[in-house]
Each structure stands twice: as structure tokens, then as C-alpha cells.
C-alpha positions as CSV (number, residue, x, y, z in Angstrom):
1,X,40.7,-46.2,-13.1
2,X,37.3,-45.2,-12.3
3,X,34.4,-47.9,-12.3
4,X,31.4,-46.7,-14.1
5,X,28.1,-48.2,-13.1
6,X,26.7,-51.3,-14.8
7,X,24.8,-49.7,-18.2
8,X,21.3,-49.6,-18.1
9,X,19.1,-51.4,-20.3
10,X,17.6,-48.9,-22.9
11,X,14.0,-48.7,-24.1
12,X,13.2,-49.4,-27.7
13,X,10.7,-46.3,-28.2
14,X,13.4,-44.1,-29.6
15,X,12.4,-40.8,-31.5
16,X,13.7,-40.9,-35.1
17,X,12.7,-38.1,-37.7
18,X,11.5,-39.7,-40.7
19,X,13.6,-39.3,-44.0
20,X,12.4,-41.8,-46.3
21,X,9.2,-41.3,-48.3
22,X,6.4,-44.1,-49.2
23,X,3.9,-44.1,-52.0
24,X,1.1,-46.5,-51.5
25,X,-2.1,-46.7,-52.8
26,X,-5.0,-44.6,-51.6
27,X,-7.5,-46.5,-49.1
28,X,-11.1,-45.1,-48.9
29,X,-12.1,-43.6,-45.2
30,X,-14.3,-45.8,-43.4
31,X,-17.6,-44.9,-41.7
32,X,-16.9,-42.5,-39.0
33,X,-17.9,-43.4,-35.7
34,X,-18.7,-42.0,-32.1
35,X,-15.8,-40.5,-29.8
36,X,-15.2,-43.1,-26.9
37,X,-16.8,-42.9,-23.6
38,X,-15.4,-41.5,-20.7
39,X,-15.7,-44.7,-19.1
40,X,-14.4,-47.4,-21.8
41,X,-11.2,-49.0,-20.2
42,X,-8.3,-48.2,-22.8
43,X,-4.2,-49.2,-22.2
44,X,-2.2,-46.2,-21.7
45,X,1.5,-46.4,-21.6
46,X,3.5,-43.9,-19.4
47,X,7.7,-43.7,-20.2
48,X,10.1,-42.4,-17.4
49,X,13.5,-42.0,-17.2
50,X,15.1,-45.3,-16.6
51,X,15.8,-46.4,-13.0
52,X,12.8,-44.1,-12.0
53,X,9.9,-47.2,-12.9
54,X,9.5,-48.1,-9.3
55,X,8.1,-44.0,-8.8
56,X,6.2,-44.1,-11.4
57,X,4.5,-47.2,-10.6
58,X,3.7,-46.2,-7.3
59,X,2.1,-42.4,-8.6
60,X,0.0,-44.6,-11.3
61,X,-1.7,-46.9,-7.7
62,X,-1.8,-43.6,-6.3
63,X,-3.8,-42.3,-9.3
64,X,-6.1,-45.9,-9.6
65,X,-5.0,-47.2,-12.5
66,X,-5.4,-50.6,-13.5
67,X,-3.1,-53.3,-14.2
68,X,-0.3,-51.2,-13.7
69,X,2.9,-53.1,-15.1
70,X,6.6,-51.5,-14.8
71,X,8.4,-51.7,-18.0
72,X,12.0,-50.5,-18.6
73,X,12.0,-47.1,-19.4
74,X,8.3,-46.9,-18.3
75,X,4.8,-48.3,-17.2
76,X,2.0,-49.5,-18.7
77,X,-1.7,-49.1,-17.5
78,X,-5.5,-49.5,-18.3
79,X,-8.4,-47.1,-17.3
80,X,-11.0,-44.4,-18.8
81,X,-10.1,-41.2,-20.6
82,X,-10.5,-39.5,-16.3
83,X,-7.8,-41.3,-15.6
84,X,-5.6,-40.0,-18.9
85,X,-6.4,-36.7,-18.1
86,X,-5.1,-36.9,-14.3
87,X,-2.2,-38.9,-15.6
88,X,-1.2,-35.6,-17.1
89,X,-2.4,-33.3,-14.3
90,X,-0.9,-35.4,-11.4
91,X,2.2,-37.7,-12.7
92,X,5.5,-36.1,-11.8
93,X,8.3,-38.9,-12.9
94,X,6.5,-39.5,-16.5
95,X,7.5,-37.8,-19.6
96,X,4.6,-38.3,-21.5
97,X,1.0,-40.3,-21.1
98,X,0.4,-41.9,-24.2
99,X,-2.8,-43.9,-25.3
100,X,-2.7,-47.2,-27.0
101,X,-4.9,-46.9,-30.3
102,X,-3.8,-50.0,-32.4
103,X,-2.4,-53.0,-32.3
104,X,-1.9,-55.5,-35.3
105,X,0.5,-57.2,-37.5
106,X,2.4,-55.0,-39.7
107,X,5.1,-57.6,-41.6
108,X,5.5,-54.8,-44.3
109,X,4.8,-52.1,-46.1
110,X,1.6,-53.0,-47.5
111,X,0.3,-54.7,-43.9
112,X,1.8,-51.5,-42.1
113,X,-0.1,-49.3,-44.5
114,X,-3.4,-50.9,-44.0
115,X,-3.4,-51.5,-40.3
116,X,-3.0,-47.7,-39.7
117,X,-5.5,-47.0,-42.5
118,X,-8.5,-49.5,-41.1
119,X,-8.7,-46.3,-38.3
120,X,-11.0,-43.3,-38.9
121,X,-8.6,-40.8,-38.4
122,X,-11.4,-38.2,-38.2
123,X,-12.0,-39.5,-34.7
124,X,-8.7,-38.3,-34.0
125,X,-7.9,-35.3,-36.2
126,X,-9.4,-32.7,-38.0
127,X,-8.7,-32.0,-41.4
128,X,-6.8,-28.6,-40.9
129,X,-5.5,-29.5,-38.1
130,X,-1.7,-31.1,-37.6
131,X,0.2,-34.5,-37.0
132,X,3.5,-35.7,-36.3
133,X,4.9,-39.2,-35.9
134,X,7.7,-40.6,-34.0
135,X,8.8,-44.5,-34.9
136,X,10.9,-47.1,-33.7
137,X,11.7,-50.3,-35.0
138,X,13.0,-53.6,-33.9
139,X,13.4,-56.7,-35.2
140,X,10.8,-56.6,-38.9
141,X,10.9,-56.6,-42.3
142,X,10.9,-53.0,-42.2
143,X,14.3,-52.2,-40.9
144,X,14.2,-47.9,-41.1
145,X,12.0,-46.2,-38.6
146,X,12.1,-43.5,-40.7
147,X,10.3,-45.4,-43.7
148,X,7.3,-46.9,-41.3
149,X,6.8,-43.3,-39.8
150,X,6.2,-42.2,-43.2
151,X,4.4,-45.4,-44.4
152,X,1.8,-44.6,-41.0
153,X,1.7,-40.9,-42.3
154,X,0.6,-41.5,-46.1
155,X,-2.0,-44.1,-44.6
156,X,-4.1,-41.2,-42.4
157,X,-3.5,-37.9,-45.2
158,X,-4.5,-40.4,-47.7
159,X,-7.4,-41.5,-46.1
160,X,-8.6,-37.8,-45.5
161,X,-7.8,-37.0,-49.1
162,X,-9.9,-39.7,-50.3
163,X,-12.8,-38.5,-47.9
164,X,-12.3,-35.0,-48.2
165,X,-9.9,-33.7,-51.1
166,X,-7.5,-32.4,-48.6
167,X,-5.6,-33.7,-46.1
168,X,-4.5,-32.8,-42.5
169,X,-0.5,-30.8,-42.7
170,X,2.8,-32.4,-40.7
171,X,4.6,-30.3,-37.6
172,X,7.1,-32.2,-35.9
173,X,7.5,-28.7,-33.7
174,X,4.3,-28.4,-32.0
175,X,1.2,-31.0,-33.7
176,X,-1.8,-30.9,-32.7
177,X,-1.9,-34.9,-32.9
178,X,1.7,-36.4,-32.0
179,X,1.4,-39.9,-32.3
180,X,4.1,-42.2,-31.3
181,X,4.5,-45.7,-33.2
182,X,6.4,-49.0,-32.5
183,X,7.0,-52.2,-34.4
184,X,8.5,-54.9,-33.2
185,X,8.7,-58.5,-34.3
186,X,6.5,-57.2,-36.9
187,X,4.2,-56.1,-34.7
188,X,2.3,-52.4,-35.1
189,X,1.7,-50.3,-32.0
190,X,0.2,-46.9,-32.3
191,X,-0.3,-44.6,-29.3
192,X,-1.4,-41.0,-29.6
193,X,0.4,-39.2,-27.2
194,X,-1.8,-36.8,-25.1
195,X,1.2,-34.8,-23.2
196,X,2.7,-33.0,-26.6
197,X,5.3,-31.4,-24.6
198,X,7.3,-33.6,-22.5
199,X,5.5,-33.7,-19.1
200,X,9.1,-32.5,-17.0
201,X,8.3,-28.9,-18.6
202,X,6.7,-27.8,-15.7
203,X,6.7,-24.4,-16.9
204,X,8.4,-22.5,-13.7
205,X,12.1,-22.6,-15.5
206,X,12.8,-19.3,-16.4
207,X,15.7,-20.3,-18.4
208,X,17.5,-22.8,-19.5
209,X,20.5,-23.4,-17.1
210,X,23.3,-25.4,-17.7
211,X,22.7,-29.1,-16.8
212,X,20.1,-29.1,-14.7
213,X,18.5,-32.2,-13.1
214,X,15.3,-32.9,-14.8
215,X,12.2,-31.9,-13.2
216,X,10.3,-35.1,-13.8
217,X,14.5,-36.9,-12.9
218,X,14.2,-34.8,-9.7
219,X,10.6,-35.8,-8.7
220,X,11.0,-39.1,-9.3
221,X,13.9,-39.6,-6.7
222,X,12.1,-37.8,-4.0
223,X,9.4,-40.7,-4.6
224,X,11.7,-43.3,-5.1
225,X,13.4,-42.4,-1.5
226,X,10.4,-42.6,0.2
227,X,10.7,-39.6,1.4
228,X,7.8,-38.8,3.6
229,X,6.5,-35.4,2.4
230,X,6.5,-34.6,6.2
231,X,9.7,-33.8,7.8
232,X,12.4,-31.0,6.8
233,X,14.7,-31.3,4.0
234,X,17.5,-30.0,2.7
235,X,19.8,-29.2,-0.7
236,X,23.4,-27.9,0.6
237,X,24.2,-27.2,-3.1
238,X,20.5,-26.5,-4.3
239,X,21.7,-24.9,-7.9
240,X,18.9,-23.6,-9.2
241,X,16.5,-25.1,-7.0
242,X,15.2,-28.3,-8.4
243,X,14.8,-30.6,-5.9
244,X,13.4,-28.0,-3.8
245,X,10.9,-27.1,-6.0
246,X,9.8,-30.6,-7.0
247,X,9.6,-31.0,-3.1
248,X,7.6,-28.1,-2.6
249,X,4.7,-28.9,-4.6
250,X,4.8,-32.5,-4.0
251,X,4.5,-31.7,0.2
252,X,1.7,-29.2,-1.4
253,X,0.1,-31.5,-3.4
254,X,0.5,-28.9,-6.1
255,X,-0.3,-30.3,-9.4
256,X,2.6,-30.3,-11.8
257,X,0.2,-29.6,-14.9
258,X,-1.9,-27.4,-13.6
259,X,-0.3,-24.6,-15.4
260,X,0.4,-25.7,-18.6
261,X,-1.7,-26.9,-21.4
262,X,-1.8,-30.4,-23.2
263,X,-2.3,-31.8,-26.8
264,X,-5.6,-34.0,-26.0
265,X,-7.2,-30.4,-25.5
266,X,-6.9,-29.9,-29.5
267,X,-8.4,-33.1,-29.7
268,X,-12.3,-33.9,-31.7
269,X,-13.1,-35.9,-28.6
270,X,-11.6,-33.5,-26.1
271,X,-13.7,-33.2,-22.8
272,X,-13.8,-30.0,-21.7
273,X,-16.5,-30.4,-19.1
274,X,-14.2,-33.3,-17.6
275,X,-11.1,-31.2,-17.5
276,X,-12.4,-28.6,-16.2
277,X,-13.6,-30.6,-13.4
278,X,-9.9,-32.1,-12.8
279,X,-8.4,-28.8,-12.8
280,X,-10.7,-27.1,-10.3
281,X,-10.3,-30.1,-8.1
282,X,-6.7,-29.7,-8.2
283,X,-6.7,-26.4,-7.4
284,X,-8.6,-26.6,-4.1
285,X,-6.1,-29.5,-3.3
286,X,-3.1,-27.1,-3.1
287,X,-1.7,-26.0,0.4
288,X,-0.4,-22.8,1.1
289,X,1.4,-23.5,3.6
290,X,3.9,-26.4,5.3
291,X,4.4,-27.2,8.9
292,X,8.3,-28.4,8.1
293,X,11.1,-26.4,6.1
294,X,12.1,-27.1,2.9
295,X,15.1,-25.0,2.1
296,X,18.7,-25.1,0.2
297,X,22.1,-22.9,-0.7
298,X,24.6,-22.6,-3.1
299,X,27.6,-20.9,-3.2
300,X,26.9,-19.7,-6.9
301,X,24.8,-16.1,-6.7
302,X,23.7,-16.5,-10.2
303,X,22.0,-20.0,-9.4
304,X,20.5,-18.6,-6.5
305,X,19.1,-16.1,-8.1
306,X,17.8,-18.0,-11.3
307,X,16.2,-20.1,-8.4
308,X,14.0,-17.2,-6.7
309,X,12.7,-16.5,-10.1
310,X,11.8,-20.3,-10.9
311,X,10.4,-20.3,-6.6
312,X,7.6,-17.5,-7.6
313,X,7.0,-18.7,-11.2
314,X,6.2,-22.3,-9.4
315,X,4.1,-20.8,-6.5
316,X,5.9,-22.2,-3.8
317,X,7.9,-18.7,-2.8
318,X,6.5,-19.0,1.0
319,X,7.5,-23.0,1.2
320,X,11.5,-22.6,-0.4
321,X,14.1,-21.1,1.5
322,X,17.6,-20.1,-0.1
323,X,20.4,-19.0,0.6
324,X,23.9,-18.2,-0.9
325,X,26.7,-20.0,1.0
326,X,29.2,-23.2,0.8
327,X,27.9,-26.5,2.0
328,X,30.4,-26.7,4.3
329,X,29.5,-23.3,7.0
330,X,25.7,-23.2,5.5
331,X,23.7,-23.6,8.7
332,X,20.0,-24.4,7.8
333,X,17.4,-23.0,10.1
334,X,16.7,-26.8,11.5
335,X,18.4,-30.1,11.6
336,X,16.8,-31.8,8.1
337,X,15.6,-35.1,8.8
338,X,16.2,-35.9,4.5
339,X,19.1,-34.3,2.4
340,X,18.4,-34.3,-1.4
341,X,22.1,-33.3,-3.3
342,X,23.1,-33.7,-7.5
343,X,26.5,-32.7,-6.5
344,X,29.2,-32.2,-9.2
345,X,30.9,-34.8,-10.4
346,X,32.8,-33.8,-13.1
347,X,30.3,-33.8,-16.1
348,X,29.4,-30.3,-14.8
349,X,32.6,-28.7,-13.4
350,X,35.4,-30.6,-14.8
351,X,37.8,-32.5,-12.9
352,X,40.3,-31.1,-10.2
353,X,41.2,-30.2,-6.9
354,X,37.8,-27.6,-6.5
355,X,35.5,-30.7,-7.4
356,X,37.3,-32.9,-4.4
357,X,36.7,-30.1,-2.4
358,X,33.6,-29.9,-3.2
359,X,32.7,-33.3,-2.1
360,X,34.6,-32.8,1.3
361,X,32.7,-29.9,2.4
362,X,29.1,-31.8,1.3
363,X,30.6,-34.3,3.8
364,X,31.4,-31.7,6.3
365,X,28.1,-30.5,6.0
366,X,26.2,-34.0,6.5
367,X,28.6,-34.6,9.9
368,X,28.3,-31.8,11.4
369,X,24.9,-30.8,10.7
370,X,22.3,-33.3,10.1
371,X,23.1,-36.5,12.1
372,X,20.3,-38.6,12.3
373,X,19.4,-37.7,8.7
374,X,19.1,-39.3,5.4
375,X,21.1,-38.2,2.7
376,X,20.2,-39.2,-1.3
377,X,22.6,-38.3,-3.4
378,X,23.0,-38.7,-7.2
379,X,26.0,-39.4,-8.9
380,X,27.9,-40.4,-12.0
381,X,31.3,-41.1,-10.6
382,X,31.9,-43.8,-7.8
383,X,35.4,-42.3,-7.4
384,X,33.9,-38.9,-5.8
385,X,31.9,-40.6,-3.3
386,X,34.5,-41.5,-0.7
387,X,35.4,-37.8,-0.1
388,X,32.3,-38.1,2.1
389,X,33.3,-40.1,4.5
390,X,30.0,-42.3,4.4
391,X,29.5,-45.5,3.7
392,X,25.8,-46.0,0.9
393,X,23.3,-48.5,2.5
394,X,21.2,-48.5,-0.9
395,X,22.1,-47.6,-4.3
396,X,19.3,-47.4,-7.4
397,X,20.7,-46.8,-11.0
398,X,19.4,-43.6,-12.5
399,X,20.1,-41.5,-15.7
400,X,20.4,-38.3,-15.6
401,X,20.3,-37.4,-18.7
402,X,22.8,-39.1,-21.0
403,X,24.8,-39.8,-17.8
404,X,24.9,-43.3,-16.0
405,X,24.6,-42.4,-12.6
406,X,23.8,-43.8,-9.1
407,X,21.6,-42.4,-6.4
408,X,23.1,-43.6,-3.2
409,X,21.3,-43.3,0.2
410,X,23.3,-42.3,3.2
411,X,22.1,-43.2,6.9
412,X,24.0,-40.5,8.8
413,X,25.0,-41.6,12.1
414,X,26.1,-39.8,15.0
415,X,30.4,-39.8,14.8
């Protein structure tokens, strides 16, 4: 029988959909007060997919945050509203930045519903504008995530009704204010979450392809590897592109938000002036050009062409080079000095003879053509692995998705 890996812890900040309703009283809307400076030091906590907190922490130093701390599932972090902003411009292994707002005892109802009410909202949200609130609990009197989510929701449109005879409207689809809230050990934590979309959207998919490796999944093993953004690389069975692409633009120093927009720019205390700053800056950071090759093949047409499409969309069409062929004959234009590979193994393809072949000829291909090379490859069954012919010096654990996998290094060796 196959050994699966060891499971991986899981993080408590779980999205739940609220379904219960609350009906405290009203509260009265405190005195509102001025936006926060730029400057003012505020936490900020960053989730990842778990095994990737090592990458993440090392983009975050990269960045200058302070007081970075890896947590499973994520990081945690202190510094001004610049650094929030280039959080979201510059992170590529984070799913979301969000920004720690509140923190208090909430051992109830009534405690949950005046913490979140002691905040003027209207810092935060405008009347006609939207919210939507995401809850986890763990270990409190209040047992159903979906019941404190509600609880935290009736405390802000009650505090604008009481100000204002109306309140702000809900949209779990797109807010203008998602706000992300955990309790634990009775315990409140409220972060509003300045991403809104989940940062892997990139915006260079031009569809939806069937289980693709993450974008922020993908980035985040190219920094985890070490890989030195310097010397060629190569994906024998490239699908549509990902690693390639998330290669290309982190050689570039392309921003991976430069192209997309966020929820803190809907925001009352939005900086536009700042923003604007951190984008132009970003753009004159991007290289058109790399002195190294960066290029990848499957034997799939259709995946090769859905990865052209998602190349130019990503601006990085003169830095990727594809090609439609099997790993095993594909002959890259140079020996790669780093392989990158999500190879099928059996979530994707099914099991059978094709899928051990499949694993023979990626062997083939590290053998015969890139001795001297690293190899990283990511995998959710052990079994598949020894159709390579390669022995692992390093293993991380990594989801990939739902999927337990490993990402094993390979040191390949002349014979």
C-alpha cells in the first residue's frame, strides 16, 4: 500500500458562510475620528498555503517588514499602511494581506457584540458601500462561526443605522470591505482584508484549466528552492505554463499585482497618492529581457496552447519558451541548471500504465539531459517517485490544493 505523507497541521482561519442570525441591541456610533497615518506601525497577517511559510517569510524581510513571525498556514508582521500596500503589489506565495484592527475579549454574545461595536466603522466603510465577513471559531462560548460572523455584522449596520438611519448592504461575492474574524479561547480578532480577491489571481489565466498548480503554490516553491533567479530552467511537462510564468516575472522582477486591482482602493482612507507612487515604481522595476532561458513542453497541444495565451496576457511572451513534445525526446535549447515539474500522480490522470510511463520518461529526461542540474518536483504519491531512478536529498511538505503532497529536490549526478 502506498504511504501518504505525514498530514499537515491545518490553520484555524477557516471561511464559513454565516447562517445563523443575532438580534442585539442597538449601540450608538462613537465620535468619528481621523484615518491613520501612513506611518503608524499596525500588525498585518499574511496566510499561504501550508508548507510554503518559509517563502513567505523570506518575501515579507525582503519587503522590510517588522517582526516577521511564521505561523502555520501563514505569517504575521508589523509596519505602516506603505508596507500593506507593497505587500499586495510584491508578495507572490500569500493569498491575502490582511490588517489587524481589533483585539479584545469576546466570551459571548453580548462581549462579541460590543467589542466590534466600540469601532467607528465610518473609518472603514461608507454607508452605501458593502461588507462581508468570514469567521472561525475555536475553543469559546460561542461554538458556530456562523452566529459570531453575524453577531460582528449586526454590531457595524447597527451602529450606522443609529448614526445615520441606514446602514451599509452585505456581498459575500465581491465587498467593498471583506473583513476576516477569529475567536479563539474567547478571544476576538478582526482583520480587514485588503487583497479582496485571493492574491494567486494574477489575472494572466485565460481560463480555468483543470487542476492547475496554484500561482501563488507555484511561486512559493520556486522561493522555497532557492532558486537563484539567474540560471536556466526548465518544465519537461510545463501544462499550461505555471511554473514558467511565475518564473518569468519573478527573474523580471515583474510585480504580480500590478495588473489587477485591490479592495483597500474602495476604502475612506485609501491613499491614492501613495499607490500611485508604488505602482509607477514597480513598473520601472520590470525587465524586458533575461540573459538565461526559461522554457518548457508538454506533450498536450491544448495546454500548450492555453499556455501562449496566459505567456502574452502575463507579459513575459519574449522570456517563455514552449514547446509541444514528450519529456522524454524534448531537447531544450540549453542544459537547465534547475528543473521545476508538477508531474501526474494520479489525482490528475488516473492510475495506470500511461502515468508509470509518464514518470520513466521525466526520468529519462533528467539523465540524459540535465546532469549537473537540480530538479524540484511536487508530488502526492511516494509510490511514483521511484520510476525516476533518483534518489530526494530534501523533501518539504506542501499542499497543493486539497492534496498532501511532497516537493522533493533531486541533485542529478552524472551516471
Amino acid at each position: 500500500m502506498a504511504r501518504r505523507p505525514a498530514p499537515l497541521r491545518r490553520p484555524s482561519h477557516l471561511v464559513v458562510t454565516p447562517t445563523v442570525r443575532a438580534v442585539p441591541a442597538p449601540a450608538p456610533a462613537p465620535a468619528r475620528s481621523a484615518p491613520p497615518r501612513d506611518d503608524r506601525p499596525v500588525s498585518y497577517f499574511a496566510p499561504c498555503t501550508l508548507g510554503l511559510e518559509e517563502a513567505l517569510v523570506t518575501e515579507l524581510a525582503a519587503l522590510g517588514a517588522l517582526q516577521v513571525q511564521s505561523r502555520p498556514g501563514g505569517a504575521s508582521f508589523r509596519g505602516g499602511r506603505r508596507l500593506g500596500y507593497a505587500a499586495n503589489l510584491w508578495l507572490r506565495s500569500a493569498i491575502r494581506v490582511q490588517e489587524q484592527i481589533l483585539q479584545a475579549p469576546a466570551g459571548g454574545r453580548e462581549a462579541l457584540y460590543a467589542a466590534v461595536g466600540q469601532l467607528d466603522w465610518r473609518r472603514y466603510l461608507d454607508v452605501d458601500q458593502t461588507l462581508a465577513i468570514d469567521a472561525s471559531v475555536r475553543d469559546s462560548a460561542i461554538t458556530h462561526s456562523g452566529f459570531a460572523a453575524l453577531t460582528a455584522k449586526d454590531a457595524i449596520v447597527d451602529q450606522f443605522r443609529a448614526a445615520l438611519g441606514r446602514r451599509p448592504s452585505v456581498d459575500t461575492a465581491l465587498p467593498d470591505l471583506p473583513l476576516k474574524l477569529v475567536l479563539a479561547q474567547d478571544v476576538l480578532t478582526l482583520y480587514r482584508n485588503l487583497s479582496g480577491a485571493s492574491l494567486h489571481k494574477r489575472g494572466w489565466r485565460p481560463v480555468q484549466v483543470k487542476s492547475p498548480l496554484n500561482e501563488a503554490t507555484a511561486a512559493g516553491i520556486l522561493i522555497l528552492s532557492g532558486w537563484d533567479r539567474a540560471s536556466p530552467l526548465a518544465d519537461p511537462m510545463c501544462g499550461s505554463g505555471t511554473f514558467l510564468i511565475e518564473a518569468a516575472c519573478l527573474a523580471a522582477e515583474r510585480a504580480p499585482g500590478l495588473k489587477r486591482s485591490f479592495a483597500f482602493e474602495r476604502w475612506p482612507d485609501f491613499d491614492a497618492a501613495l499607490w500611485a507612487g508604488l505602482r509607477a515604481e514597480a513598473a520601472t522595476r520590470a525587465r524586458r529581457t533575461l540573459p538565461f532561458t526559461i522554457e518548457g513542453a508538454d506533450r498536450h497541444v491544448g495546454a500548450i496552447d492555453i499556455a501562449r495565451i496566459s505567456v502574452e496576457v502575463a507579459g513575459v511572451a519574449g522570456l517563455v519558451r514552449l514547446s509541444v513534445a514528450e519529456a522524454a525526446t524534448w531537447q531544450p535549447s540549453g542544459r537547465p541548471a534547475a528543473v521545476f515539474c508538477n508531474p501526474p500522480w494520479g489525482e490528475r490522470l488516473g492510475e495506470g500504465e500511461d502515468l508509470l510511463q509518464s514518470w520513466r520518461d521525466l526520468g529519462r529526461f533528467l539523465h540524459e539531459r540535465c546532469t549537473g542540474a537540480r530538479a524540484l518536483v511536487l508530488c502526492g504519491n511516494p509510490e511514483l517517485t521511484r520510476h525516476l531512478g533518483l534518489r530526494a536529498s530534501r523533501r518539504w511538505p506542501v499542499m497543493n490544493g486539497p492534496i498532501e503532497c511532497r516537493l522533493l529536490e533531486y541533485e542529478v549526478r552524472a551516471g
